[in-house]
MIMARNU-888351 format. One record per atom (N, C-alpha, C): residue in one letter; x, y, z. Coordinates in steps of 0.02 Angstrom, whole numbers, padded with zeros to 5 digits, always signed. Example, Ala and Ser with C-alpha at 12.3 -4.5 7.8 and 13.67 -1.06 7.14 Angstrom:
a+00660-00284+00390 a+00615-00225+00390 a+00660-00165+00390 s+00642-00112+00354 s+00684-00053+00357 s+00645+00002+00394 
***
This chain:
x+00042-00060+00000 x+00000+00000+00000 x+00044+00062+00000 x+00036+00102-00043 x+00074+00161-00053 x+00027+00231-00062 x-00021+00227-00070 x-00052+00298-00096 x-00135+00277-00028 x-00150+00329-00009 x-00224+00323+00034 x-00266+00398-00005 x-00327+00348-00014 x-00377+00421-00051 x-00417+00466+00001 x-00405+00501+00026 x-00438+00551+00058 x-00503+00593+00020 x-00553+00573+00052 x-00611+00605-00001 x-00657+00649+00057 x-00667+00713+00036 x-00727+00741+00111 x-00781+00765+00060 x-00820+00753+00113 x-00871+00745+00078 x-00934+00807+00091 x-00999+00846+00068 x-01043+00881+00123 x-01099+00880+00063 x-01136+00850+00083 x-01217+00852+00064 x-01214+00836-00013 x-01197+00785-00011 x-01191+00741-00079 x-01235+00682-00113 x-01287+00685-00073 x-01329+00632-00054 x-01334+00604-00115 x-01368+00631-00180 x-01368+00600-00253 x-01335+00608-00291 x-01295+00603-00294 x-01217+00595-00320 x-01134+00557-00286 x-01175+00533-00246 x-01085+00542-00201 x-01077+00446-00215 x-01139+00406-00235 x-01144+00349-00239 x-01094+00342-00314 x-01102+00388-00376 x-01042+00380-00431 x-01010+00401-00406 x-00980+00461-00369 x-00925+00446-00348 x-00873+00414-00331 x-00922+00383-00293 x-00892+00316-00251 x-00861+00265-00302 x-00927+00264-00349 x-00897+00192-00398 x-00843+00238-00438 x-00840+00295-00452 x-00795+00315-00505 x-00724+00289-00463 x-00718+00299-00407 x-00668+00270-00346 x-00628+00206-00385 x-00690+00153-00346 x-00674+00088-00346 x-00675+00070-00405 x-00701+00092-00455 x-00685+00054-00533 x-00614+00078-00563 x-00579+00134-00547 x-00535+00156-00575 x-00460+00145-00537 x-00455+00146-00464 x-00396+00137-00450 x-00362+00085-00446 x-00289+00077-00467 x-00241+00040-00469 x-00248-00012-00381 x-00188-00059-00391 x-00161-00091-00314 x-00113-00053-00291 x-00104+00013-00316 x-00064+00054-00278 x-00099+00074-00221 x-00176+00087-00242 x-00200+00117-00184 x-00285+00057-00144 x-00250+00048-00068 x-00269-00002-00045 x-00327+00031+00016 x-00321+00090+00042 x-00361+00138+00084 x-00392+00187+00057 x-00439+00217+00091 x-00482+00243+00066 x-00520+00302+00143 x-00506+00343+00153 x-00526+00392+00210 x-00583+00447+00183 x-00633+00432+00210 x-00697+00471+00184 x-00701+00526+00259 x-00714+00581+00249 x-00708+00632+00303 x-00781+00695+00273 x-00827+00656+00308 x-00891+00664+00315 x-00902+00754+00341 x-00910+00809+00326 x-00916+00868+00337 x-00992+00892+00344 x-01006+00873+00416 x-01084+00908+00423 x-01130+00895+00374 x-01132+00816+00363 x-01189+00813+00313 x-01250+00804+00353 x-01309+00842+00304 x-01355+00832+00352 x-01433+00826+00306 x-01407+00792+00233 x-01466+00786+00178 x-01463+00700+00169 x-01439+00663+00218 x-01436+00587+00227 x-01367+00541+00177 x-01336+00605+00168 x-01258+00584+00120 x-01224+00540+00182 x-01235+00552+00240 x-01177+00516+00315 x-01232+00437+00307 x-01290+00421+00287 x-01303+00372+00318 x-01260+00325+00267 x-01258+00351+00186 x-01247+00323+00126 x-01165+00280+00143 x-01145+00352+00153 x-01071+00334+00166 x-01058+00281+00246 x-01097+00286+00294 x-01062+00256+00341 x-01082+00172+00306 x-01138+00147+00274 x-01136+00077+00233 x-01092+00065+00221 x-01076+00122+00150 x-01002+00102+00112 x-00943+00066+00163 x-00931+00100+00195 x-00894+00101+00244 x-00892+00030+00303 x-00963+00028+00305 x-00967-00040+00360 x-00953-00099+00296 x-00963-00094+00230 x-00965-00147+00197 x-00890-00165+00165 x-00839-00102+00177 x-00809-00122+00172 x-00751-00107+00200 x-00685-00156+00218 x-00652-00144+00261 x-00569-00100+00250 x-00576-00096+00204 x-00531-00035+00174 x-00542+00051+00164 x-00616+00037+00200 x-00644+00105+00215 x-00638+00139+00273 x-00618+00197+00287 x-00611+00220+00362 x-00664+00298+00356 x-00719+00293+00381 x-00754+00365+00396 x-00769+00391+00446 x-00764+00451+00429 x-00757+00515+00512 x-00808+00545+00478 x-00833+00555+00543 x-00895+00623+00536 x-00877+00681+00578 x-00886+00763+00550 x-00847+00792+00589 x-00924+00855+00565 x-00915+00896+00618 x-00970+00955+00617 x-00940+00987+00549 x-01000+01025+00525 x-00957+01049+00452 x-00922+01108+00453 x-00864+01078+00464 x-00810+01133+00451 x-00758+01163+00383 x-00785+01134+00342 x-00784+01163+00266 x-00707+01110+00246 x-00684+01160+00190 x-00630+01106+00153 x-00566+01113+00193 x-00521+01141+00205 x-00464+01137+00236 x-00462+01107+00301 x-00518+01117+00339 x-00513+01105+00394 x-00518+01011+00401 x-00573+00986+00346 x-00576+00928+00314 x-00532+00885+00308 x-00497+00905+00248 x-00427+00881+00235 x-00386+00885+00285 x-00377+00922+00334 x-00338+00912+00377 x-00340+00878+00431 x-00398+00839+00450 x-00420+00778+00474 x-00423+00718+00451 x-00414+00723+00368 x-00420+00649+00331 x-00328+00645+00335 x-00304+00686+00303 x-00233+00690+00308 x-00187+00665+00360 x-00201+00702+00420 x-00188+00666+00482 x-00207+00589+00493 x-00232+00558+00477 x-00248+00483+00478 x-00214+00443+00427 x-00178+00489+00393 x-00137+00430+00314 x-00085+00411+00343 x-00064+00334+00325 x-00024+00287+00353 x+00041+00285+00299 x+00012+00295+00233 x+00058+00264+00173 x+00091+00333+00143 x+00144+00316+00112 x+00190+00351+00085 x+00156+00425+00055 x+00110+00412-00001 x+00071+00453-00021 x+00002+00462-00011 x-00041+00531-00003 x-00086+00535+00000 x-00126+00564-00069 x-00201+00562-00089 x-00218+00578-00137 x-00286+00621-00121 x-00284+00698-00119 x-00368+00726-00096 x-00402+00725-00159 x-00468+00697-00141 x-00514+00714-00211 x-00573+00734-00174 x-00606+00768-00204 x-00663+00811-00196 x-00747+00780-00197 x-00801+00791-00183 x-00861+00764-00178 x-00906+00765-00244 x-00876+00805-00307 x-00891+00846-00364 x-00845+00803-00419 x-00803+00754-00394 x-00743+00733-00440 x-00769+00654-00460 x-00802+00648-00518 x-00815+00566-00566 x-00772+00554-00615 x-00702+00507-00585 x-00645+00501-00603 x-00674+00450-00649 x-00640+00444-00725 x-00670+00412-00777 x-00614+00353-00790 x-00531+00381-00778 x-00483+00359-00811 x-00430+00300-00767 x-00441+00240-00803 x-00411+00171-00746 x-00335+00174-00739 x-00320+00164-00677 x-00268+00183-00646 x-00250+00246-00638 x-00278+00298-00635 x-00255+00358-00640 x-00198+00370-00581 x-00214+00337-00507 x-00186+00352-00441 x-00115+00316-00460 x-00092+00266-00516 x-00046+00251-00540 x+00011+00301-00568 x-00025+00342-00616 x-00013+00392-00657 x+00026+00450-00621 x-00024+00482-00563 x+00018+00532-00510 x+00079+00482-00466 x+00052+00424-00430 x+00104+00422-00398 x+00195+00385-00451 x+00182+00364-00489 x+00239+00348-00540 x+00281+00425-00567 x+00220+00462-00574 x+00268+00555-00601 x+00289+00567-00527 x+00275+00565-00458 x+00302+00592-00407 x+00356+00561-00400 x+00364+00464-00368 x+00434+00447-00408 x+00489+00475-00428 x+00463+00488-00494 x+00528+00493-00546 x+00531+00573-00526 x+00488+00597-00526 x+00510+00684-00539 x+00531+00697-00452 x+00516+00659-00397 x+00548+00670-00322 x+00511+00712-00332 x+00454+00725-00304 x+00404+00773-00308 x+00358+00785-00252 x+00365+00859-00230 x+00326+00870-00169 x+00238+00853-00181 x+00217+00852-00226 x+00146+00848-00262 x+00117+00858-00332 x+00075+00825-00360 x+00056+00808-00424 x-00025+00836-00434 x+00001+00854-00455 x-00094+00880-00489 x-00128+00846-00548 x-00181+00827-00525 x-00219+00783-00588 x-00251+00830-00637 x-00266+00909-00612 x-00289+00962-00657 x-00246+01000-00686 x-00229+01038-00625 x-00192+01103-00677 x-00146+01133-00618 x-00091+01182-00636 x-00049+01211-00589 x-00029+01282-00638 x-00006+01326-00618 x+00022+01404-00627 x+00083+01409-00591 x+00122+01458-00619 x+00168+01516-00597 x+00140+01571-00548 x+00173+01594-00520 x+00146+01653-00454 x+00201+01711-00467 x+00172+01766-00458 x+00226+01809-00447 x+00163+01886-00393 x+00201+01934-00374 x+00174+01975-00335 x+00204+02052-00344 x+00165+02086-00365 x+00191+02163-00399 x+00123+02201-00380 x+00155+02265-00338 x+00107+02329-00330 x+00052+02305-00281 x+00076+02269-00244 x+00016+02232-00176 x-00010+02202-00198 x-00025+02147-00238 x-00065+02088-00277 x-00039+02036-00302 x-00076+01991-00290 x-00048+01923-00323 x-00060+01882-00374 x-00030+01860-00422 x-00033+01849-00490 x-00013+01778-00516 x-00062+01739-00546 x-00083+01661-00543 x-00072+01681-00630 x-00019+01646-00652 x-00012+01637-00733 x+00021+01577-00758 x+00028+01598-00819 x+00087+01510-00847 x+00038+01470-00859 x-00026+01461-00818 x-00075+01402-00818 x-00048+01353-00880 x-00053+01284-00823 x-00070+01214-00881 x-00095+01156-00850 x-00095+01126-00902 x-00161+01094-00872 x-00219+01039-00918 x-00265+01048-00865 x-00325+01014-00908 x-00378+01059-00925 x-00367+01120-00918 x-00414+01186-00938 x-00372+01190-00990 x-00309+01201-00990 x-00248+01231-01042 x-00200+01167-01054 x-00202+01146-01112 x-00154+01103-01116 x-00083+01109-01139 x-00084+01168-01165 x-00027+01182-01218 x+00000+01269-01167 x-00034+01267-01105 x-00015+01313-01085 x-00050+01397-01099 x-00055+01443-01061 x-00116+01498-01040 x-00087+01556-01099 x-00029+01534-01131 x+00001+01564-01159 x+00008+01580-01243 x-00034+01651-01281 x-00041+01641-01349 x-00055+01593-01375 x-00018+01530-01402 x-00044+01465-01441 x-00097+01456-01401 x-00078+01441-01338 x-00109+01397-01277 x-00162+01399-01286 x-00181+01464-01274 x-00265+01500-01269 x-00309+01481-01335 x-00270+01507-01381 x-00311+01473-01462 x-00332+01411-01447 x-00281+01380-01451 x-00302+01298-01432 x-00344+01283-01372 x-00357+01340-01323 x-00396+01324-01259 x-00471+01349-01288 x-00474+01404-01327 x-00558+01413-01373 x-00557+01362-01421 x-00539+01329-01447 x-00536+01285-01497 x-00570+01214-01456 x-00546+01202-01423 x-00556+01146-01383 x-00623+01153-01336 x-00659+01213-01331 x-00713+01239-01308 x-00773+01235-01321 x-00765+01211-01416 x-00796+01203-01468 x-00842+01126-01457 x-00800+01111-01407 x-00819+01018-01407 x-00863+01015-01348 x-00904+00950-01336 x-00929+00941-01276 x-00889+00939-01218 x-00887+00963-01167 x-00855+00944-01095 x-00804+00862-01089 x-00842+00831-01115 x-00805+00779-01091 x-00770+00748-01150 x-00791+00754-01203 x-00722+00748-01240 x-00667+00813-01262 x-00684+00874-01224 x-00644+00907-01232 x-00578+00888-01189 x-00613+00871-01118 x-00543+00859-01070 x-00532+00779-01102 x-00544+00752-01138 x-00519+00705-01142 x-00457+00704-01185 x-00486+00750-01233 x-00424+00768-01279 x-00366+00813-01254 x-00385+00831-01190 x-00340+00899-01141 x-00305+00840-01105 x-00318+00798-01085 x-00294+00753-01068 x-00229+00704-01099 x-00247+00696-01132 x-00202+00659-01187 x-00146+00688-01223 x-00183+00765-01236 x-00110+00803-01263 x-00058+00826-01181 x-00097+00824-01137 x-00064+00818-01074 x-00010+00758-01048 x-00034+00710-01078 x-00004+00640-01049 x+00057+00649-01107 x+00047+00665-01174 x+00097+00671-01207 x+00157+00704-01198 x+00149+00768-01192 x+00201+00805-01158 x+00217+00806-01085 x+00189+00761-01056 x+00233+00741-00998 x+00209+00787-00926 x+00226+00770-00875 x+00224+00801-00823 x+00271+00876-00818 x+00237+00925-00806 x+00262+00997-00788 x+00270+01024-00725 x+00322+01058-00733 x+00336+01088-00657 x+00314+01153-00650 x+00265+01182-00584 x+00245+01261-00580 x+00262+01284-00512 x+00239+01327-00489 x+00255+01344-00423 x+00210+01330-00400 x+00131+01330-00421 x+00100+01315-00372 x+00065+01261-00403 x+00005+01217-00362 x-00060+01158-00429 x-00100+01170-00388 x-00159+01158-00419 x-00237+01143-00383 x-00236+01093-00370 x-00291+01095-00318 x-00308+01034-00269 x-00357+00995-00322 x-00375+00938-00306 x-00397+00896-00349 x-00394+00863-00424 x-00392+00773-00430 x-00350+00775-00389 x-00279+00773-00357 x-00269+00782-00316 x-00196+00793-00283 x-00168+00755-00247 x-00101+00732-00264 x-00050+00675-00246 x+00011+00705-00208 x-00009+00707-00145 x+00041+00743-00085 x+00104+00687-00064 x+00154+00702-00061 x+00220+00655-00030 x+00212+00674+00049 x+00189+00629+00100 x+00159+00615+00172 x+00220+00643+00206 x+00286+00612+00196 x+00342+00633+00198 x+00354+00691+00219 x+00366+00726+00163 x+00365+00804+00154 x+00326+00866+00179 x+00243+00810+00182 x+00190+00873+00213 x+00201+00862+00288 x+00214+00812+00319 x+00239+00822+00380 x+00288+00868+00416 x+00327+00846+00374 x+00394+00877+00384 x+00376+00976+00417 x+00334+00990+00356 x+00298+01054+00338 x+00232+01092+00388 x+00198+01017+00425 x+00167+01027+00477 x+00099+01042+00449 x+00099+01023+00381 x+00037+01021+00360 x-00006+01071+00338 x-00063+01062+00310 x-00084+01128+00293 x-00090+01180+00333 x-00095+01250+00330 x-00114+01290+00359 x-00180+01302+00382 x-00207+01289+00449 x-00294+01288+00454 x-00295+01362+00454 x-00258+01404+00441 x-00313+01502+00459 x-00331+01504+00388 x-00320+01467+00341 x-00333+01481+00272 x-00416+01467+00267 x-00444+01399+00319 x-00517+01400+00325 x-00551+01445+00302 x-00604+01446+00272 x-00630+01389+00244 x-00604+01349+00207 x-00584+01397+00136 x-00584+01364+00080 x-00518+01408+00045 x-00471+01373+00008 x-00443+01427-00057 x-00398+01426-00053 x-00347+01416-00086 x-00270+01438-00073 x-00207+01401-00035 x-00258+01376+00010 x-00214+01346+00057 x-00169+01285+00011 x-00197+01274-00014 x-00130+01235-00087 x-00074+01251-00111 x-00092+01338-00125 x-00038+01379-00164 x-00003+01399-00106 x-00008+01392-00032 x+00045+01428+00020 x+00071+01351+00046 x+00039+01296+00032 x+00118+01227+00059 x+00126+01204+00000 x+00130+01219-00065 x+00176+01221-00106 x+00236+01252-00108 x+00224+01333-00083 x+00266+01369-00070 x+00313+01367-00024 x+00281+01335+00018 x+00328+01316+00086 x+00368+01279+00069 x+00345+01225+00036 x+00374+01158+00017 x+00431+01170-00022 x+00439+01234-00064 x+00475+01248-00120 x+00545+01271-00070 x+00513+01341-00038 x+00556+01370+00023 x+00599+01303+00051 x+00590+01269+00090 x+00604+01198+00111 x+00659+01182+00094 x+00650+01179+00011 x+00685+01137-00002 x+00666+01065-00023 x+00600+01051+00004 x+00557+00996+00021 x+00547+00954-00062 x+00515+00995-00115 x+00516+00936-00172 x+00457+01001-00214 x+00451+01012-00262 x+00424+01054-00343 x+00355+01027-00349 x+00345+01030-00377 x+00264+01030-00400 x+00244+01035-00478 x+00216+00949-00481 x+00202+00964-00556 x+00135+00947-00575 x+00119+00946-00645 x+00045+00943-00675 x+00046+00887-00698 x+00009+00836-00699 x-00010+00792-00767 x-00086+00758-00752 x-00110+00787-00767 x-00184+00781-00776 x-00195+00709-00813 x-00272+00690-00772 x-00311+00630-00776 x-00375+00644-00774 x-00413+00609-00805 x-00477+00610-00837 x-00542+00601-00788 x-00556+00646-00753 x-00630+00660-00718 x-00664+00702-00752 x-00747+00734-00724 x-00768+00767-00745 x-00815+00791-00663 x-00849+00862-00671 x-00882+00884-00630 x-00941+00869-00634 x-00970+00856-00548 x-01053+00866-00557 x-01053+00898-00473 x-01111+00939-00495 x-01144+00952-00442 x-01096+00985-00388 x-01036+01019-00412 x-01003+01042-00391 x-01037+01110-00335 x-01003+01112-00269 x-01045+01173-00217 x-01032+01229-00240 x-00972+01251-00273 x-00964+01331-00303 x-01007+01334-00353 x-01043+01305-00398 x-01079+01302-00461 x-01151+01289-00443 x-01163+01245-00369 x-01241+01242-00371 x-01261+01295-00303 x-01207+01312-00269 x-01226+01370-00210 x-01201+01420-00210 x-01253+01487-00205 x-01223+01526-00200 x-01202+01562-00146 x-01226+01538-00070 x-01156+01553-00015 x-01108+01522-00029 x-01090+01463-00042 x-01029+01434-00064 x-00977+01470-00113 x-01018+01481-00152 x-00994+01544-00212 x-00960+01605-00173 x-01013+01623-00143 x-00986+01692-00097 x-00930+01701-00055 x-00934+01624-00010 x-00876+01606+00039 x-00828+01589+00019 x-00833+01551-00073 x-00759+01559-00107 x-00721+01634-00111 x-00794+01661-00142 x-00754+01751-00167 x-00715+01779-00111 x-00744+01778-00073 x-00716+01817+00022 x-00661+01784+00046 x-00657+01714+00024 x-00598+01672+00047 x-00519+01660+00018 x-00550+01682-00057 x-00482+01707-00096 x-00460+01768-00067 x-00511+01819-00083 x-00482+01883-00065 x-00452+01891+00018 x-00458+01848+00061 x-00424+01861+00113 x-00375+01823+00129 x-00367+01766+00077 x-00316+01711+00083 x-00265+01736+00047 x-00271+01780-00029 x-00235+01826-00048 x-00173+01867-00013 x-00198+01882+00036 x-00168+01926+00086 x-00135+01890+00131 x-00155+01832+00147 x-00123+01786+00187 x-00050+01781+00146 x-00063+01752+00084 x-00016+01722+00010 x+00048+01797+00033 x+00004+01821+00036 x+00055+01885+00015 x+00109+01905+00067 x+00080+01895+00148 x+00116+01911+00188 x+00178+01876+00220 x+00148+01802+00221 x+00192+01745+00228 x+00242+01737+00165 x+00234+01774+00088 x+00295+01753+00057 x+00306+01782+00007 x+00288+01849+00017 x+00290+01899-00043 x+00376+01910-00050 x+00397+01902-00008 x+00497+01911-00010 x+00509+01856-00073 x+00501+01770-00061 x+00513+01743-00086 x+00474+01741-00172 x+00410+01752-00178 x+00408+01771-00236 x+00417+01814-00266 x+00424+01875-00242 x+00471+01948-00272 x+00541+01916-00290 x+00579+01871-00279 x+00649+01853-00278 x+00632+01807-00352 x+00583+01763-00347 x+00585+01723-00405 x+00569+01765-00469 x+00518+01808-00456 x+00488+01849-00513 x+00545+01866-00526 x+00587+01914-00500 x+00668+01936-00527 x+00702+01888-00569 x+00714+01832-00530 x+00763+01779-00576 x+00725+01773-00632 x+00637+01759-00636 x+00627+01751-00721 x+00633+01819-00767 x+00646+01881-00755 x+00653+01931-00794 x+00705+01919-00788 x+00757+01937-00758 x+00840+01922-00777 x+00847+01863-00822 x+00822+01794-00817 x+00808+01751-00875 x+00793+01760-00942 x+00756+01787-00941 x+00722+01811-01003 x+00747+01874-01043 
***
């Protein structure tokens, strides 16, 4: 056993059952655990999951008052035994077999603090603000950059799911990329390393960011880079898209996590932004 799936979950009730199977039909024997971290459900998603769970014994679930996503993850996290951990989201119907293969084989070889199954950016910070670019990914495959973008409306043209499929593939082709920072989901953390690091940051609670500041740490460290190579899910019923406090508590949660980003390491990305203009 090398990789444990950390999944949290909140009011998923008709949907969270594909989930589940998108789970168990797709992962490798890399990954033998499975940590479901139950967040104040209270639309009968906790009765669904505690079954799953009694039925099977590679399942471990916590129910915890709902204290949103970071705080989540940082309770499923704390319980991982194996080398690597993997967060996926309540919104995430992973399509593509072996994928948990896929991240943990690029962490491996690339010695890698974490792997993103979506997408990751460049950071830099000028005039009190912080600045998310470079994007690549499974939104951008070819990168956020001139070609990139053509090819990112082009690919727009198609249905959803064979668009990322084809975002996918030209992804797997060119290989795993390195950024400064990746999005969460899903995400292939080295247990190792996030320890070391002390784990996420809980003031980032609720929601947002808290990805892009222990990457950064991780980088600071010394600890291990961060790369992209995207695998084939799709969204449903995602809480930023079907709520709009959720929506709201994202908007409020960037903009003050922003500031967080900024205070804890605006030195160190002012220093990198330099080295890529002197580069260039």
């Amino acid at each position: 056993m090398i990789n444990t799936i950390v999944l949290t979950v909140h009011n998923k009730r008709s949907t969270i059952d594909k989930i589940i199977e998108g789970i168990e039909t797709t992962i490798s024997s890399l990954t033998q655990c499975v940590i479901i971290v139950d967040d104040g459900s209270s639309d009968g998603t906790s009765e669904i999951l505690k079954k799953y769970s009694n039925e099977n014994s590679y399942v471990t679930y916590y129910y915890t008052p709902d204290v949103w996503e970071v705080a989540a993850n940082l309770i499923g996290l704390a319980e991982v035994k194996t080398k690597y951990a993997t967060l996926i989201q309540d919104d995430m119907l992973i399509h593509e077999h072996c994928w948990d293969a896929v991240l943990v084989k690029s962490a491996i070889y690339s010695r890698a603090f974490c792997v993103s199954g979506r997408t990751g950016c460049d950071i830099s910070f000028d005039e009190d603000n912080l600045y998310l670019y470079n994007h690549v990914g499974r939104e951008y495959p070819f990168g956020s950059f001139c070609f990139g973008k053509i090819a990112t409306k082009i690919l727009k043209i198609l249905p959803e799911y064979s668009r990322y499929k084809i975002s996918v593939m030209i992804c797997r082709a060119l290989g795993a990329r390195k950024r400064d920072t990746v999005n969460r989901g899903p995400l292939l953390i080295d247990m190792g390393m996030y320890n070391k690091l002390g784990g996420l940051d809980g003031s980032f609670s609720p929601f947002e960011l808290d990805d892009v500041d222990i990457c950064l740490r991780a980088q600071q460290k010394g600890l291990g880079d961060c790369y992209v190579l995207p695998v084939m899910y799709s969204e449903i019923n995602g809480s930023k898209k079907t709520s709009s406090i959720s929506a709201e508590v994202s908007r409020r949660a960037i903009n003050a996590n922003k500031m967080k980003i900024l205070k804890k390491h605006s030195h160190y990305i002012t220093n990198k932004s330099q080295k890529r203009k002197y580069i260039v």
